[in-house]
Structure formats: structure tokens, C-alpha cells
N, C-alpha and C positions, 0 to 999 in steps of 0.2 A: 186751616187745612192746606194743604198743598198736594201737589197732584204728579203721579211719576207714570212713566211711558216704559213699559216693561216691549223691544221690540224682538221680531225675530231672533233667533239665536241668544236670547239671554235667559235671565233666570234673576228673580229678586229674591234675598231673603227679608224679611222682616224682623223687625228688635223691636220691644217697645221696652224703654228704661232700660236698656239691656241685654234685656231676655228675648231670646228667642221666640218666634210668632208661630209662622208660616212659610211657605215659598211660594211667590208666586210667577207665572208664566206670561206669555206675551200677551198683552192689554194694555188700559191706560186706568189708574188706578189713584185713588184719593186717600191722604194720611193724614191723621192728626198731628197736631206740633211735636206730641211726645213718643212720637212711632219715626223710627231709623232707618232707612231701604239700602239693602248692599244688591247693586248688580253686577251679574257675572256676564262675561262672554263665555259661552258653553262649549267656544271652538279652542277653550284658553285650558291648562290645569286649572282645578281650583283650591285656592288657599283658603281654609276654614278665618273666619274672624274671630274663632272662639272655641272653647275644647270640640271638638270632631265627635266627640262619641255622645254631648248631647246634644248635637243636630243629629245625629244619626239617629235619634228617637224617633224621628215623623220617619214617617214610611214612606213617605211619599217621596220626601229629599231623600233616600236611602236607594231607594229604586232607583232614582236617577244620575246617584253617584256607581264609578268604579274602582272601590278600594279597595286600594293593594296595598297590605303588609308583608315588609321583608327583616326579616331575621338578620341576628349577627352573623350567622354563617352564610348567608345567601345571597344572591344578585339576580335582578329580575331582570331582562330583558323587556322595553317596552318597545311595542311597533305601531307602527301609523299605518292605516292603510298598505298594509304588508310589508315596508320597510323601518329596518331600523330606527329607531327615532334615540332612542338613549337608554342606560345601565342604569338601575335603581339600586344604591346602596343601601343599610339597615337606615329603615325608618315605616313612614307612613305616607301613602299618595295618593288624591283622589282627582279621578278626571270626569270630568260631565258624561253621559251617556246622550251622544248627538251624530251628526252626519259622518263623523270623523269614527271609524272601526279600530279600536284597540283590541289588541293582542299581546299577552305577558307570559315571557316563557319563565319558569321558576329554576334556578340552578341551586345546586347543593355545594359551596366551595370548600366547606371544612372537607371533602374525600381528594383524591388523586384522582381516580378517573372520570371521565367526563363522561357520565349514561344520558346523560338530557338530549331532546331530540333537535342537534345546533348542529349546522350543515359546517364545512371546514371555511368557508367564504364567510362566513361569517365568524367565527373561530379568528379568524386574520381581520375583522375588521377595527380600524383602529380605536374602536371604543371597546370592544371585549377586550382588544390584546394585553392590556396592563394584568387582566387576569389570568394569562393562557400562558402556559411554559409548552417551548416545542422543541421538540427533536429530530434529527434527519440521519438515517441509517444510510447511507448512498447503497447502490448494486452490488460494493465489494465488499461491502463490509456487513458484519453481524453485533448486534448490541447487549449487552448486558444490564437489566434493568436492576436499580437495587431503591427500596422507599425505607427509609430512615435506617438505610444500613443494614439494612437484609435483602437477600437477593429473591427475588418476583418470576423472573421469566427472560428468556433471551427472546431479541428482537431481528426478524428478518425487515431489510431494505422497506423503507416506507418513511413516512413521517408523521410523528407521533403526537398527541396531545395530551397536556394535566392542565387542572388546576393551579395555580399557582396560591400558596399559602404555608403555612407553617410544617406542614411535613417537609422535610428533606429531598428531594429526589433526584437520584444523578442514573447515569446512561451511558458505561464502558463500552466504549466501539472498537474492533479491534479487525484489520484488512484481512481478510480473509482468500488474497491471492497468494501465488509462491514468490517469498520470499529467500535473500540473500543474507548471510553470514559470512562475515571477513573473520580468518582465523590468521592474523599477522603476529610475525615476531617469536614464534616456537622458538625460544636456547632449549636443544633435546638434545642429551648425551646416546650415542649407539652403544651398540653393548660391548666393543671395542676402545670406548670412552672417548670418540672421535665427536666432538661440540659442532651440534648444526644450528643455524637459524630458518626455519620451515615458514613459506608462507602459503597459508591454504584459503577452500572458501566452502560452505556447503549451501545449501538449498532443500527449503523444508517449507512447507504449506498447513495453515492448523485449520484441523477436520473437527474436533469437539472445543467448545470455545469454553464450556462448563467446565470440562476438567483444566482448560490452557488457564484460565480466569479464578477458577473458582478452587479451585480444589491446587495450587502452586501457586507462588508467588515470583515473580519475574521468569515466565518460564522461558523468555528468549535467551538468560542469559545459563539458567539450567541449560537447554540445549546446546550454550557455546561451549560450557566446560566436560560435556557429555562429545562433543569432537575433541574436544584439547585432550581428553583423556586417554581415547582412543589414540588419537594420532600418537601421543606419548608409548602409548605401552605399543604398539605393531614398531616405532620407530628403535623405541631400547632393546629389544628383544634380537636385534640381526644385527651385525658386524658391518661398518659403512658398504664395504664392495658386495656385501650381498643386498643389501637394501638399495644400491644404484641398478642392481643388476634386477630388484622386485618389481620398482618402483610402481609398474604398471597393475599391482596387485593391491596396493594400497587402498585403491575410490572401492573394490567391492567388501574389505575385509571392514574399513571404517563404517560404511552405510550399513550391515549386518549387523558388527559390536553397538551402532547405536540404536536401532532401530525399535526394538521393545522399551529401551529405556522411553524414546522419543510420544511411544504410544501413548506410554503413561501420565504424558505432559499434554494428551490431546494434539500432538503435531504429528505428523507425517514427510519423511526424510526423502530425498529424491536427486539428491545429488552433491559430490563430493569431488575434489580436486587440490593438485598442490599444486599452486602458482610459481613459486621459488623453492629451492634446494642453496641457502648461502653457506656458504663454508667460510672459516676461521683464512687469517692471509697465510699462515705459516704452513696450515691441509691444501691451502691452494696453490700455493708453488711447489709442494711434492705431486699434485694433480699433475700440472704441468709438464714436471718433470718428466713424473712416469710417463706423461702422453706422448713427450718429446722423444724417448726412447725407445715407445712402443714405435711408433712411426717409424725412425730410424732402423729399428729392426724389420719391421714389414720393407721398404724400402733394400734395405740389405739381402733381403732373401728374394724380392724382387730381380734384382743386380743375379745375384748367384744362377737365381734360375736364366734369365737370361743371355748368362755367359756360358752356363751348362751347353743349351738348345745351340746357340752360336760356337762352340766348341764343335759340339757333335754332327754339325753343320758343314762342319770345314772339313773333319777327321771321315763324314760319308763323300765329299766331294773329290779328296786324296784318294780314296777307293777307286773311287770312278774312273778318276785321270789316269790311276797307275794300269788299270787295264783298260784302256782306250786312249790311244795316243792322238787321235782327231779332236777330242775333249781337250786334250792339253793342249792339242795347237789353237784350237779355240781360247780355253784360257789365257792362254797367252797374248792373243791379240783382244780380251777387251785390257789385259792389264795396257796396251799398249796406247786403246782406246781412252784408255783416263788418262795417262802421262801426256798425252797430244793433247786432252783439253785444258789442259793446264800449263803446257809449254807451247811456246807460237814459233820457238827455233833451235834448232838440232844441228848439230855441227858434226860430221862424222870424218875422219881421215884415214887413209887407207883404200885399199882395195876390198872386193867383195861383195858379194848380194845382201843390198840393203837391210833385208829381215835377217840375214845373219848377222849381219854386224849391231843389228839391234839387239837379238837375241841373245849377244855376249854381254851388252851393256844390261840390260834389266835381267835377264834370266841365269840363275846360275846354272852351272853343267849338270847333267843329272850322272 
């Protein structure tokens, strides 16, 4: 015989030849040569020595196990004394019932969404996360959920969680501020056949993301060729000097022509501009020209009027002088007054009062 010490915290099973006996608890206990003693630490999992489901006969070792089966589709969470301890993948697991409190949440991973009651802290912990797909919608943006290619639901700003498994699941995010479009490089014939190169820009914001996403395929670029088309037909339709002379009529004709088209794409239009007007070099040295000209002509009738005003200037001063001979002798002496600031010496011979003798030299008789 021989004698085994079952002490706190453990658990004996007994075998005799084999087979399964008994279990027994803390004591000190005597065996026959032909009786087996398996002891456990009950603070430990425990690993059956032998199939599980005929120990699980006695009720008593059944009572004092916690077994947990998990499926091919499932993972259990197992916790210790309220934290995490580890993921239970398909199988079979049994833990003693002792000082130590387990807790097993059960998850369903064959679905997409996550109903089980798992907080997002744990959701991120690095022992779930091999299972967990996430997503992140930022404040600007809105998402489009689709699971195996069909579309679910759009997503406002937050961050999302799946299962991770054989379903498919993606997550179109699309900014949802006002954006910009460059409309460079227009060759647009006028309706005078004068070849421009047009650079513009517009600005548009998408208000239904279902219809921008769902119901159009590239709708950014629909919306470019929905300005190109625009700008083309207001541009062909007017002769180049009426269209330099509209120009400023262009941003509300465009944003009007596109704007139901634009609805129907889910975007909303909000602004439009032409950055450049390029001209061919041979339209641009007739520009030139003509402007060289125009000038020239402003300039020339400038001159005219001026010599007019100064003509009729002199022609009301001759009035004056001819009936008032004090005016004339006044005129006289500033002409006198300029000739002296510009000569320093005068040479006179002769006899005579000086003012006459000057009077014959700068003035003629009347």
C-alpha cells in the first residue's frame, strides 16, 4: 500500500488498471499497488488524463469542473477574476471550480457585427484584436458600408467595429468638405473661330453621398466634364470681343447650366471662375496692335482737345487786350518779364525811353 497527501487547493483522481475511480479532496489517503493517484492544482486549468466525457460521469468531478465548448464559428473570452486572461479557440476547456472566478463571454464570429456585450477597450485588446476589423470615419468625412458587395448603410464619423472572417467587408469614405476643381487647358473655338486656351476652377461640396457613391460612378469626374461643357457652349456661342466685353457674366451662367445636372450626382456647386484667357501669338499681336492704336487715338484727341481749350484761350485774351489797352500794356510787360529771366544782358543804341525802345524790339506795331 502506499499513502498520498491530497493538500489544500488540489484535487486527486483515482484509476485503478486504468479506469476511472473517484476524486478525491484534501486528506491523507492510502492506495493499493494496483490504484493510480493523478493530482491537480485547482488554481491550474485542467487537462483530463483520459476521454473528458467519461470523467464527466461522476457528478461530483462534473460539479467541480467548468466546461467550456466552443464551436468552429466562435471564441470565448475567458477572464480571471474580471480581467482578461485569454481567447478560446474551437475546442474543449475545463477549469476547476476554486478561489479563482471565471467568467466566459461567448462570441459568434461567422456574422459581421459585433452584438456580444465587449466594451471597445477590450475590442483593442491585443489578444481580441487578430479577430476585430476597425474603421475610422474622421468628422469630415462619411462612409459607405458594403458586406460582400452589397451596400448596408452609410457611416457618420465614429469608429467602427466587425468581426473579422470570411465575409468580405470594405468601407468607402469620401470628404465631405467643399472641394476644388481645376478646369485647365480649354482649346475653345468663339463663334468667330478665334482659338482660346481657357483656365478655370469650380467648387462643389457632396450633400448625398448615396447618390455621389452609389447610384454614379466617378462622379468627380462627371462633374468636371458637366463644367468643360458648360464653359464650351457659353464660350462658342459669342464672338471673342463680345465675350472679353461678358466676361464677368460667365461664373453665374456656368454655376445655373450645371447645377441640376450636379444635384443628380449628389454634389452641390458653389463656385466658379476663369483663371486665364490665353490667346494664340498671331490674336495676340493683333490685341496689341489694336490696343497700341486705341491708345494712340485716345491720346490724339486728348492733344486736340487741349489745343482747342488753348486756342480758344488766346482768341478770348485777343478780345480782352483789343478793348482794354492797360491789359495790353500789362501783356506786354510779362512778355518782357520772361525775356529778362532768360537774358542777364541787353544791349540797346540809340536814343529813347527805354520801354520804347524795347517795345520796338519784342513788340510789333499794332
Amino acid at each position: 500500500m502506499k499513502n498520498i497527501r491530497v493538500n489544500a487547493y488540489q484535487v486527486a483522481l483515482v484509476f485503478k488498471r486504468g479506469v476511472y475511480q473517484r476524486m478525491l479532496k484534501e486528506g491523507s489517503y492510502w492506495f493499493w499497488k494496483n490504484e493510480t493517484v493523478h493530482v491537480y492544482n485547482i488554481l491550474q486549468p485542467f487537462v483530463a488524463p483520459v476521454e473528458l466525457n467519461i470523467l464527466l460521469q461522476d457528478v461530483a468531478l462534473a460539479d467541480a469542473l467548468h466546461v467550456v465548448d466552443v464551436k468552429n464559428n466562435e471564441i470565448v473570452l475567458q477572464y480571471e477574476n474580471g480581467l482578461l486572461k485569454q481567447v478560446l479557440n474551437a475546442g474543449r476547456y475545463t477549469f476547476w471550480k476554486s478561489a479563482i472566478v471565471y467568467d466566459f463571454v461567448r462570441a459568434d464570429i461567422s456574422k459581421v457585427e459585433i452584438t456580444e456585450n465587449i466594451d471597445r477597450a477590450t475590442l483593442q485588446n491585443k489578444l481580441i484584436a487578430p479577430y476585430v476589423r476597425s474603421f475610422t470615419v474622421e468628422s469630415h468625412e462619411k462612409g459607405v458600408l458594403y458586406v460582400d458587395g452589397k451596400f448596408v448603410q452609410t457611416l457618420d464619423a465614429g469608429v467602427y467595429n466587425c468581426w473579422k472572417n470570411g465575409i468580405a467587408v470594405l468601407v468607402n469614405k469620401l470628404d465631405m468638405r467643399q472641394q476644388q476643381a481645376e478646369i485647365n487647358g480649354q482649346e475653345i473655338l468663339t463663334k468667330d473661330k478665334a482659338a482660346l486656351r481657357i483656365n478655370a476652377w469650380a467648387q462643389y461640396k457632396v450633400k448625398d453621398i448615396e447618390k455621389a457613391v452609389l447610384q454614379n460612378k466617378d462622379f468627380s469626374y462627371q462633374l468636371y466634364v458637366l463644367f468643360q461643357l458648360a464653359l464650351r457652349e457659353y464660350v462658342g456661342r459669342l464672338p471673342f470681343d463680345e465675350l472679353l466685353e461678358k466676361k464677368e457674366s460667365i461664373t453665374p451662367y456656368i454655376l445655373e447650366s450645371v447645377k441640376g445636372n450636379a444635384e443628380a450626382l449628389g454634389v452641390e456647386v458653389s463656385g466658379f471662375g476663369i483663371r486665364d484667357i490665353i490667346l494664340p501669338g498671331d490674336v495676340k499681336e493683333i490685341m496689341n496692335q489694336v490696343l497700341v492704336a486705341e491708345k494712340k487715338a485716345q491720346a490724339n484727341i486728348i492733344m486736340r482737345r487741349e489745343e482747342a481749350a488753348s486756342t480758344r484761350s488766346l482768341l478770348n485774351t485777343a478780345k480782352l487786350m483789343e478793348d482794354n489797352a492797360m491789359l495790353w500794356k500789362l501783356k506786354e510787360m510779362e512778355y518782357v518779364e520772361k525775356i529778362a529771366d532768360k537774358i542777364s544782358n541787353i544791349s540797346i543804341n540809340g536814343n529813347g525811353v527805354l520801354i520804347d525802345q524795347l517795345k520796338q524790339i519784342l513788340v510789333s506795331q499794332k
